[in-house]
N, C-alpha and C positions, 0 to 999 in steps of 0.2 A: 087394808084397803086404803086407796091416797083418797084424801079428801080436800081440797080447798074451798075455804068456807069465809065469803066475803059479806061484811058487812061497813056500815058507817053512810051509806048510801043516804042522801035528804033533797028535800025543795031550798035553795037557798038563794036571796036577791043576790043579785051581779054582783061584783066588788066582798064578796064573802066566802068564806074558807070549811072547808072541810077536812077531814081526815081520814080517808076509808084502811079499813083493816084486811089483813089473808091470813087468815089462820090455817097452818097447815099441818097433815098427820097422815102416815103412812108411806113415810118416804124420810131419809135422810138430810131435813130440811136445808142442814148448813154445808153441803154438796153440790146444791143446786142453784142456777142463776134464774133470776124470776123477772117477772114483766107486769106491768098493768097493760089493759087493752082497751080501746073502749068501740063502743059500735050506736050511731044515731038510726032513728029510722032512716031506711034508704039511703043510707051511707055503707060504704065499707067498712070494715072493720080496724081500727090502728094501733099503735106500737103507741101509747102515752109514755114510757118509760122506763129500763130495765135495769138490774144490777146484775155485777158479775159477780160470785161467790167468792174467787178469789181478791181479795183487796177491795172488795166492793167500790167496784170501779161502776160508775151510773153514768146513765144514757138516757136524752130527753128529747124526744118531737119539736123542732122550731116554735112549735104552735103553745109548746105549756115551758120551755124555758125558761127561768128565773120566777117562772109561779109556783111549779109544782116542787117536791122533794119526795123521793123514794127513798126506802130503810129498810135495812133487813135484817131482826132481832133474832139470833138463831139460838140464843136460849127460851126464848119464848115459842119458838114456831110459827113469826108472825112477821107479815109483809108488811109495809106501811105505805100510805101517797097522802102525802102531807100537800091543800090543795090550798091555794092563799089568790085573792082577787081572781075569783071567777066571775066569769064570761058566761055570756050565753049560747056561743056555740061550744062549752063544753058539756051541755045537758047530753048525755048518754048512759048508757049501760055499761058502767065499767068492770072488768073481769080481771082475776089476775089469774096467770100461769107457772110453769114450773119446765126447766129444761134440765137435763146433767147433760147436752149434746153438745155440739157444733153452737158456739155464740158469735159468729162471725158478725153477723147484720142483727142485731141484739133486738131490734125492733120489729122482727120478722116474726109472723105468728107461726111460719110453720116450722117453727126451730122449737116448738113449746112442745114439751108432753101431754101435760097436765093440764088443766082448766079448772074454775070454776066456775058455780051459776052466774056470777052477777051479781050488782047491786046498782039501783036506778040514782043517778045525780039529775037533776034540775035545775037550773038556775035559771031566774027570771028576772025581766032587764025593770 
């Protein structure tokens, strides 16, 4: 059964860092190109970030460039978003996903298989 299973999620003032995790299982982890996403209330949902399994080539949203860092440890089964001087319009629901498909538009949600629940970010100015 695939599961990804996110955590690292917190309240954090502006100008402060985080780390969220994906832990993954049920699937061929070091195969697959993965993505963070996140969704605010009443926003859409967005492409934060994606790596390509091959050469792990990364992919960043204008909006988190040179803040965020994506990793993808495929002995461990585990995603990384390494998040440095946040904002506050990055308080959302961030999710991560999982493709072996078409990575053309790396930041496109509907290229994802896989999902997981979520984990809540906050940051407050």
């Amino acid at each position: 059964q695939v599961q990804l299973v996110e955590s690292g999620g917190s309240s954090v003032q502006a100008g402060g860092s985080l780390r969220l995790s994906c832990s993954a299982s049920g699937f061929t982890f070091s195969t697959y190109s993965m993505g963070w996403f996140r969704q605010a209330p009443g926003k859409e949902r967005e492409g934060v970030a994606a790596i390509y399994y091959i050469g792990s080539l990364t992919y960043y949203a204008d909006s988190v460039k040179g803040r965020f860092t994506i990793s993808k440890d495929n002995a461990k089964g585990t995603l990384y978003l390494e998040m440095n001087n946040l904002e506050p319009e990055d308080t959302a629901m961030y999710s991560c996903a999982a493709t072996d498909g078409y990575f053309g538009s790396p930041l496109k949600a509907s290229h994802y298989k896989y999902w997981g629940q979520g984990t809540q970010v906050t940051v407050s100015s």
